[in-house]
C-alpha positions as a Markdown table, in Angstrom:
| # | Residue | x | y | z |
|---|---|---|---|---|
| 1 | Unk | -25.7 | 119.9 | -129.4 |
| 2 | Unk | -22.4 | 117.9 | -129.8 |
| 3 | Unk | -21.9 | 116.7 | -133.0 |
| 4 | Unk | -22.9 | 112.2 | -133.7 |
| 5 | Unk | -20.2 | 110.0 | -134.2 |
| 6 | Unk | -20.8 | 109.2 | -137.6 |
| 7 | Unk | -19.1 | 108.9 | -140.5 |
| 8 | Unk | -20.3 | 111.7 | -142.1 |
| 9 | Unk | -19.0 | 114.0 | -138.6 |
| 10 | Unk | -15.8 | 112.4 | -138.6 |
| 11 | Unk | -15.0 | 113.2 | -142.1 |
| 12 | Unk | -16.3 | 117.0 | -141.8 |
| 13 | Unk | -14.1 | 117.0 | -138.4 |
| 14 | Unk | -11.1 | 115.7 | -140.3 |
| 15 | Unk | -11.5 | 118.3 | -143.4 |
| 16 | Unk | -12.0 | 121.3 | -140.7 |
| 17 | Unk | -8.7 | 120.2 | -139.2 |
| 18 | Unk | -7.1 | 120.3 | -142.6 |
| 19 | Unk | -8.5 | 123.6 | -143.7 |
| 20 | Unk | -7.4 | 125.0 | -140.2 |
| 21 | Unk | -3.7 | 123.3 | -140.3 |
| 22 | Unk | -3.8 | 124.9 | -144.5 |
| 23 | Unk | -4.7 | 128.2 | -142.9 |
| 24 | Unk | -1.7 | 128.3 | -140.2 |
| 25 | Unk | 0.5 | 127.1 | -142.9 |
| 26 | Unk | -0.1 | 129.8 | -145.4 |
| 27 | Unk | 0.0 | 132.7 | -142.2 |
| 28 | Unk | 3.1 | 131.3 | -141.5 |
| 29 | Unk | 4.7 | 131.6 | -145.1 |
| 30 | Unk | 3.2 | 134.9 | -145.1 |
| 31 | Unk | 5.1 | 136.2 | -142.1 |
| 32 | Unk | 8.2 | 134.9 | -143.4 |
| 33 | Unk | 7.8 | 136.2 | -147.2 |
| 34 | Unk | 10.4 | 139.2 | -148.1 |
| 35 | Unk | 8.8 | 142.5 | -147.6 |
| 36 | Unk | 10.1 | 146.0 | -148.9 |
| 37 | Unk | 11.5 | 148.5 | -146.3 |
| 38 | Unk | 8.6 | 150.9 | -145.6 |
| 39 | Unk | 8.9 | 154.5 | -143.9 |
| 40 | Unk | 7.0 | 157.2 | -142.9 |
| 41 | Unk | 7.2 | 160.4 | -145.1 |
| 42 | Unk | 9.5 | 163.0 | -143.3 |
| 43 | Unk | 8.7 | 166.5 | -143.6 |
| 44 | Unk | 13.1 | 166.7 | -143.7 |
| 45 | Unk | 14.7 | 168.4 | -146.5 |
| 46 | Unk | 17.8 | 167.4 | -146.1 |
| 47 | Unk | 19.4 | 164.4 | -147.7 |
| 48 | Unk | 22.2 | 164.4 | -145.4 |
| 49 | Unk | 19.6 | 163.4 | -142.1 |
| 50 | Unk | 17.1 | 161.1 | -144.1 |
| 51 | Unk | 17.8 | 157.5 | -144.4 |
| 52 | Unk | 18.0 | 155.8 | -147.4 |
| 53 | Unk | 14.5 | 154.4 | -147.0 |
| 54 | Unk | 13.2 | 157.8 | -146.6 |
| 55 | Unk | 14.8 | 159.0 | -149.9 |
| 56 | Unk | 13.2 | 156.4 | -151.8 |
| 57 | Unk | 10.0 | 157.1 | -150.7 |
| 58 | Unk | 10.6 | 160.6 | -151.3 |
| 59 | Unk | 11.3 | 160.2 | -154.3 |
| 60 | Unk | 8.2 | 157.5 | -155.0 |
| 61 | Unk | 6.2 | 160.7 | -153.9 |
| 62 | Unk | 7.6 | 163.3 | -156.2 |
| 63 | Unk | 10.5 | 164.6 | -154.9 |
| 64 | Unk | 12.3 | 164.2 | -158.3 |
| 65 | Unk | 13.9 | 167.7 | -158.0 |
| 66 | Unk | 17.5 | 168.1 | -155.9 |
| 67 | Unk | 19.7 | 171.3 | -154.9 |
| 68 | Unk | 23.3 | 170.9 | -154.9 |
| 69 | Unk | 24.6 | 174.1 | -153.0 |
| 70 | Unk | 28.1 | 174.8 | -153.0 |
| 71 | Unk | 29.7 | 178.0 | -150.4 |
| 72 | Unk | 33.2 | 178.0 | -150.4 |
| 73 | Unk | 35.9 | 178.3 | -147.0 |
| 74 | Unk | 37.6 | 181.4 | -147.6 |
| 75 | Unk | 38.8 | 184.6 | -146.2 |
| 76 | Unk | 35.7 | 187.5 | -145.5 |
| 77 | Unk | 38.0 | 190.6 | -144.0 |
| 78 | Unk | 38.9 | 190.9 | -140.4 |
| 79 | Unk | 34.9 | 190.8 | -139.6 |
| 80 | Unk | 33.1 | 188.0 | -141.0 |
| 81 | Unk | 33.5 | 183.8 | -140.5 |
| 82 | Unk | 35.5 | 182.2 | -143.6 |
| 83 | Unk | 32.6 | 179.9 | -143.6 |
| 84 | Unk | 30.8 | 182.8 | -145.2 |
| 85 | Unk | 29.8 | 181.3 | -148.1 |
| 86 | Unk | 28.6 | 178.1 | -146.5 |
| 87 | Unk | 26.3 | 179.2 | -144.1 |
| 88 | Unk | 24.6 | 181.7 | -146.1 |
| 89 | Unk | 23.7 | 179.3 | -149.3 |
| 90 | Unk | 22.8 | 176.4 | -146.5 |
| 91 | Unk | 20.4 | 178.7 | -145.5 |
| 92 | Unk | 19.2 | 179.6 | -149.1 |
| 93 | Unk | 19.6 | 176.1 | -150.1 |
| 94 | Unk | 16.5 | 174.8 | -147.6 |
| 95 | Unk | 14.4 | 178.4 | -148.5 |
| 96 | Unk | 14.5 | 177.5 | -152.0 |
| 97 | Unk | 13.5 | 173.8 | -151.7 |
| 98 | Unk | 10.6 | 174.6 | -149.5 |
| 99 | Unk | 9.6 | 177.2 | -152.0 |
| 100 | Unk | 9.8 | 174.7 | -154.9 |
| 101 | Unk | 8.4 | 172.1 | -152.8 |
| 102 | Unk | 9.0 | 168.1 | -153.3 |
| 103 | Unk | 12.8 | 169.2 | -153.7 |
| 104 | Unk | 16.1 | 167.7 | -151.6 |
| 105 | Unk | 19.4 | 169.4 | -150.4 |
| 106 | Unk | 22.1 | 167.4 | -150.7 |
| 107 | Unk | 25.0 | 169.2 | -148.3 |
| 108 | Unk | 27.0 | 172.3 | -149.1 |
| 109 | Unk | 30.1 | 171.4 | -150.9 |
| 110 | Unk | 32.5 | 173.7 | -149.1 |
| 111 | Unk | 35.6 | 172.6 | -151.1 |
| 112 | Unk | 36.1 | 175.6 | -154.4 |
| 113 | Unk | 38.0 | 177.1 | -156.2 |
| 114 | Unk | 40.0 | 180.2 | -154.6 |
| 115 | Unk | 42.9 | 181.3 | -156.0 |
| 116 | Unk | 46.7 | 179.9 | -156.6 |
| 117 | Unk | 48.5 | 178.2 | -154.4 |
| 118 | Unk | 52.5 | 179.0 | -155.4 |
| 119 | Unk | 52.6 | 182.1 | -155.1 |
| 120 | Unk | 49.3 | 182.9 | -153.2 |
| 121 | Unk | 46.7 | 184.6 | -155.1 |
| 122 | Unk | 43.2 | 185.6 | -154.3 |
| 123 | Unk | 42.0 | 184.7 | -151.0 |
| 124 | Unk | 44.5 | 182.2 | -151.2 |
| 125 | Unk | 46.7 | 185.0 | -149.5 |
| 126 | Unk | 44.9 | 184.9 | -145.7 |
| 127 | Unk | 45.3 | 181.7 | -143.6 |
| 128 | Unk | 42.4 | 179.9 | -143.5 |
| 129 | Unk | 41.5 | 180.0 | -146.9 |
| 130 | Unk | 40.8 | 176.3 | -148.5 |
| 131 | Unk | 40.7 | 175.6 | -152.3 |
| 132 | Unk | 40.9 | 173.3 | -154.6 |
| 133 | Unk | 41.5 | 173.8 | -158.3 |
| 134 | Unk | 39.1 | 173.9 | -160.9 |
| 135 | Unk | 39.0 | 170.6 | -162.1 |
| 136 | Unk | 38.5 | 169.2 | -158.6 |
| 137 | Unk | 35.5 | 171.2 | -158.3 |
| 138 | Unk | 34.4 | 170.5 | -161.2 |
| 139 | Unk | 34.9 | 166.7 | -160.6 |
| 140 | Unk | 32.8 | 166.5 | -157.1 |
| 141 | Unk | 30.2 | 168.4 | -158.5 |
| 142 | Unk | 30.0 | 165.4 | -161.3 |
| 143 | Unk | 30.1 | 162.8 | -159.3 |
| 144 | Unk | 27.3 | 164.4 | -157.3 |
| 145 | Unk | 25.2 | 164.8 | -159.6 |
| 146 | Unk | 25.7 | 161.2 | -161.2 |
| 147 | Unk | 25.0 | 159.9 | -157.5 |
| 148 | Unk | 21.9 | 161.9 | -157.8 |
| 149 | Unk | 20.8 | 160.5 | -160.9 |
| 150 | Unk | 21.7 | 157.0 | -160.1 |
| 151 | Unk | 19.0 | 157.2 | -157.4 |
| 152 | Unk | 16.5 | 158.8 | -159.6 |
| 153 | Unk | 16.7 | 162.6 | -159.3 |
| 154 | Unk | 15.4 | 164.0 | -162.6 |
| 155 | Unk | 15.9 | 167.5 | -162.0 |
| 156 | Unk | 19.9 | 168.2 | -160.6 |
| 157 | Unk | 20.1 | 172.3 | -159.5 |
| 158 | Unk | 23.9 | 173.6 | -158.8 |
| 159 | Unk | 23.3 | 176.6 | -156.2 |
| 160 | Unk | 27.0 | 178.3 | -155.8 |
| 161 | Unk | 27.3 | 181.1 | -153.6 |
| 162 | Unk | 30.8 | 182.1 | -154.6 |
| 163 | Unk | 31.3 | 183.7 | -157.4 |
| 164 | Unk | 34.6 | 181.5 | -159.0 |
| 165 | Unk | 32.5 | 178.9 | -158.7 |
| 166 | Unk | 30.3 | 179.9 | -161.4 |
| 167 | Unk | 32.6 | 178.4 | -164.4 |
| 168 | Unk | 33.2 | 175.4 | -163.2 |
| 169 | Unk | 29.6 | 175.0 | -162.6 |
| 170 | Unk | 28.4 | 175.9 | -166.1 |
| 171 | Unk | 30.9 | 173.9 | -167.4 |
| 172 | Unk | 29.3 | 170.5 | -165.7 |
| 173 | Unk | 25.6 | 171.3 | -166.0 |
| 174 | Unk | 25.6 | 172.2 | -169.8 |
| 175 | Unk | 28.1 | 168.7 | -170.1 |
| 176 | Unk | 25.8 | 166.6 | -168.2 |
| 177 | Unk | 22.5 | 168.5 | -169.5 |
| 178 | Unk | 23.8 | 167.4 | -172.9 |
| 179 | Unk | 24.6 | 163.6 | -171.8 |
| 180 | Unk | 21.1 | 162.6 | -170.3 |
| 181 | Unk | 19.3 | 164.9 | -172.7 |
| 182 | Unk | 17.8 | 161.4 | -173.5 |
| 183 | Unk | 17.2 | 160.2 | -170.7 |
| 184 | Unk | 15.0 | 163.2 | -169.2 |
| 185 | Unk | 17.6 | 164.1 | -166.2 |
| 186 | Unk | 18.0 | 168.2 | -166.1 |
| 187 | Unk | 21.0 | 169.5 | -165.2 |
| 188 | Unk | 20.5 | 173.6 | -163.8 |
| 189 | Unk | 23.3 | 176.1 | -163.1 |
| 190 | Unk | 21.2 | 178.4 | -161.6 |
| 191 | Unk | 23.2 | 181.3 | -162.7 |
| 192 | Unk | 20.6 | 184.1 | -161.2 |
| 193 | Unk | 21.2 | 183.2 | -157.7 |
| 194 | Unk | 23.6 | 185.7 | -157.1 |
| 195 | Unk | 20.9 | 188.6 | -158.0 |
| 196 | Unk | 23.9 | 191.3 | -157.4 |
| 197 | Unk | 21.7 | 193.9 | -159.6 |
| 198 | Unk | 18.6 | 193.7 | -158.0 |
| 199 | Unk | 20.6 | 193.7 | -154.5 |
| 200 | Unk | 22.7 | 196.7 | -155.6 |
| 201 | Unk | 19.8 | 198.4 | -157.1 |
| 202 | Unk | 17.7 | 197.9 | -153.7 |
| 203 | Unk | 21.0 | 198.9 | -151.5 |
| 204 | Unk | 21.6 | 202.7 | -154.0 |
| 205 | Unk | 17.7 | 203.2 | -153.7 |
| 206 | Unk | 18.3 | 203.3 | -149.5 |
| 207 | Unk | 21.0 | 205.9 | -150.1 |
| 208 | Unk | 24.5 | 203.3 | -150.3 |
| 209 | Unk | 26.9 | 204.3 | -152.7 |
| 210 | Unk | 29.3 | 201.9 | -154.7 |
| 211 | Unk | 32.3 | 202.9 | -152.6 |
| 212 | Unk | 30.0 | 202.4 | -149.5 |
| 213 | Unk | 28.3 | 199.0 | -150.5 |
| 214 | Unk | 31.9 | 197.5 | -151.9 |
| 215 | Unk | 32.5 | 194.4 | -153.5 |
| 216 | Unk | 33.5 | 192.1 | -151.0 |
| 217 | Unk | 33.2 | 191.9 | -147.2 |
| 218 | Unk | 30.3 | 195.0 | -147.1 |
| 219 | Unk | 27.6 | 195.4 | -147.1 |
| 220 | Unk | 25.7 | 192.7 | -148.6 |
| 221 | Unk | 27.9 | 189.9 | -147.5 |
| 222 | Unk | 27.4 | 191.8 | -143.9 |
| 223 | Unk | 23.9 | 192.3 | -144.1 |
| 224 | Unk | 23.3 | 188.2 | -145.2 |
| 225 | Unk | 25.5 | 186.9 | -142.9 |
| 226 | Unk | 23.6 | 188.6 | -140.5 |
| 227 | Unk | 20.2 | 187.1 | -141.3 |
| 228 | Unk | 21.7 | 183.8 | -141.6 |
| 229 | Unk | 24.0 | 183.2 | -139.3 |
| 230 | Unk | 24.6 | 186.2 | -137.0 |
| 231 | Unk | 27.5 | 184.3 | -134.5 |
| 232 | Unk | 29.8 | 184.7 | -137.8 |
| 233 | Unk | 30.0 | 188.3 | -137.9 |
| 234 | Unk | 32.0 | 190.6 | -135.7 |
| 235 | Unk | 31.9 | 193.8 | -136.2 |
| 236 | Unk | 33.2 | 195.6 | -133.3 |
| 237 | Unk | 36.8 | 193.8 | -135.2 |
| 238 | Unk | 36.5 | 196.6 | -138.2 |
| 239 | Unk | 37.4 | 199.9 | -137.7 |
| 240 | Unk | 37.8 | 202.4 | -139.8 |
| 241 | Unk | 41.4 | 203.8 | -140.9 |
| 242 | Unk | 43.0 | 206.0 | -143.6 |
| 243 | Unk | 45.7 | 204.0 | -143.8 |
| 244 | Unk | 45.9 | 199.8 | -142.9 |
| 245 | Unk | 49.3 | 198.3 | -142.8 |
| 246 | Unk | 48.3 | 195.2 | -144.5 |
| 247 | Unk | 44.9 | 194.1 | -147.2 |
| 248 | Unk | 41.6 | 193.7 | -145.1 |
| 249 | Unk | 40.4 | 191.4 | -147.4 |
| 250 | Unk | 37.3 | 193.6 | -147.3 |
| 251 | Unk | 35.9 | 196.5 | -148.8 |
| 252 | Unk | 32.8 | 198.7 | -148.3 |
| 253 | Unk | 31.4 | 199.6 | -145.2 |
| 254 | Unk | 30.3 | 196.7 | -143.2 |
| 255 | Unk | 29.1 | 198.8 | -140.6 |
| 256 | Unk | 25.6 | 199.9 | -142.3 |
| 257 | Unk | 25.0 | 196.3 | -142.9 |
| 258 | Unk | 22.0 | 195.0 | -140.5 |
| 259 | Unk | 19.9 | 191.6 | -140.5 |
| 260 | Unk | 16.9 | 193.5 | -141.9 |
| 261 | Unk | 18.7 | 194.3 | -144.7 |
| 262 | Unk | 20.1 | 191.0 | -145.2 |
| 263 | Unk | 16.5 | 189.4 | -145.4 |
| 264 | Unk | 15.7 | 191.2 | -148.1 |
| 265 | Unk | 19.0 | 190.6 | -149.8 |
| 266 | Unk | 18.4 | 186.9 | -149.5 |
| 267 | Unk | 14.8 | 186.9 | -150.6 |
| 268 | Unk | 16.2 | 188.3 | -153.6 |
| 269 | Unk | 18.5 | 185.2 | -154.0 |
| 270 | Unk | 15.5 | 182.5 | -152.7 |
| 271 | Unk | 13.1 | 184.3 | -155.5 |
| 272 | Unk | 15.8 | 184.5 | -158.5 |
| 273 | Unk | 16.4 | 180.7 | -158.0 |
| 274 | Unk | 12.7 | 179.6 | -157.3 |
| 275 | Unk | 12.0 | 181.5 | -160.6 |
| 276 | Unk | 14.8 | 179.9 | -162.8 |
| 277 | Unk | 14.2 | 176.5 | -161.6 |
| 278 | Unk | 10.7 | 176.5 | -162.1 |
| 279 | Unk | 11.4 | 177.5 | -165.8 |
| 280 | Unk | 13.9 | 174.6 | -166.0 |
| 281 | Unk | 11.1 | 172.4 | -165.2 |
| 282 | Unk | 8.4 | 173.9 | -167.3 |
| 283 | Unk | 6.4 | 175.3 | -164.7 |
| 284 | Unk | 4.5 | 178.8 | -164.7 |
| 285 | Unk | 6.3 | 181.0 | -161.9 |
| 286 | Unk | 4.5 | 181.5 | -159.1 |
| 287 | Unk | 4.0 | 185.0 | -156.9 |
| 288 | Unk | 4.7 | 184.2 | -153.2 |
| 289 | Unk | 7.1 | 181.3 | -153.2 |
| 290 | Unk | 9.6 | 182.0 | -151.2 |
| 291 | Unk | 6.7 | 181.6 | -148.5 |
| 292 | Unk | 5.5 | 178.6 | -149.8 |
């Protein structure tokens, strides 16, 4: 029944119209109040192709822990990609955070220390090597990992797949380890990455001899390259000689590498570094993470 026209009904009518005119007001303040950039969690590892609202909420979640890899542009014999070093520790770099899980990659640092410039020495003989010096190194690896900390990494790993890398390395993670010692921000050189005796030991037990695995451009960096990136090696460019006219770069026999071998030589790398991180963090190791 409609409602009387007394004055009781016209002052309930008059208060529903003000609690109806309160309610659109305070939606309307609502819409237009400051609200905090939200995004779905991405199942992406890698800083680089996150935005910034995905990091955050990454790290809101856990993902406290980043890897700082570090390969290196440099002459591999007349065989293998100069980008040797980068694409195999880019491809380490993801195993091992997926193995550790709630863990960034930040991306390779390709810019290390190889060699003198005037004269040439090291790799810094072949065109196509690029180095910096030590110092410079060791400076970008700083700021990285004061970047990282600034957003609220608490665990900062430095991966380096090139061996001259390794001083420089040490050198900034025991520095910085030391300066936020306080402030419960780990800085890991994870020096057991490399794994070269459980790699040789593994190559020897398959029959390879030291001449045959060599040191540099043979068999393992072959046999990895292969797994992980298999357009950077050709090996129809080696061939055997007694005598070369000019350095290879390379030594070994490249030609018994094979991808096979090269996933085991990397699972060797994946494992060594799951297990010394998860120290550095106080965890138990566990069996099977590499497949995690």
């Amino acid at each position: 029944m409609p409602e009387t026209s007394t004055p009781d009904a016209a002052a309930r009518r008059q208060r529903r119209m003000f609690a109806l005119a309160a309610a659109t007001a305070i939606a309307g303040l609502l819409a237009l109040a400051p609200r905090s950039l939200t995004a779905p969690l991405p199942a992406e590892l890698e800083i680089a192709e996150l935005t910034w609202v995905e990091v955050r909420g990454l790290l809101e979640h856990g993902y406290t822990t980043a890897i700082v890899p570090s390969g290196g542009l440099e002459q591999n014999g007349p065989h293998l990609a100069i980008g040797k070093h980068d694409r195999i520790v880019a491809y380490t770099a993801k195993r091992i955070a997926a193995g550790l899980g709630r863990t960034l990659v930040t991306p390779v640092v390709s810019f290390v220390p190889e060699g003198g410039y005037s004269p040439p020495t090291g790799h810094m003989r072949f065109p196509g090597t690029i180095g910096v010096p030590e110092e410079v190194f060791a400076g970008t690896l700083e700021g990285i990992a004061r970047s990282l900390k600034a957003a609220g990494f608490r665990t900062i790993c430095f991966i380096a797949d090139h061996g001259e890398s390794l001083p420089a390395q040490n050198g900034v993670a025991e520095r910085l380890g030391r300066e936020w010692a306080g402030d419960g921000v780990k800085v890991v050189s994870v020096k057991g990455y490399t794994a070269d005796p459980a790699q040789l030991a593994f190559l020897q037990a398959q029959g390879e001899s030291s001449a045959s695995i060599g040191r540099h451009g043979g068999i393992q960096d072959t046999s990895e390259l292969l797994a992980a990136h298999p357009a950077g090696v050709k090996l129809d460019r080696w061939t055997v000689r007694p005598v070369w006219s000019e350095p290879t770069g390379a030594d070994g026999d490249p030609t018994r590498a094979s991808a096979e071998r090269g996933l085991k030589l990397l699972d060797m790398k994946v494992e060594a570094a799951i297990t010394e991180i998860r120290a550095a963090r106080g965890e138990l190791a566990l069996r099977g993470s590499t497949t995690e």
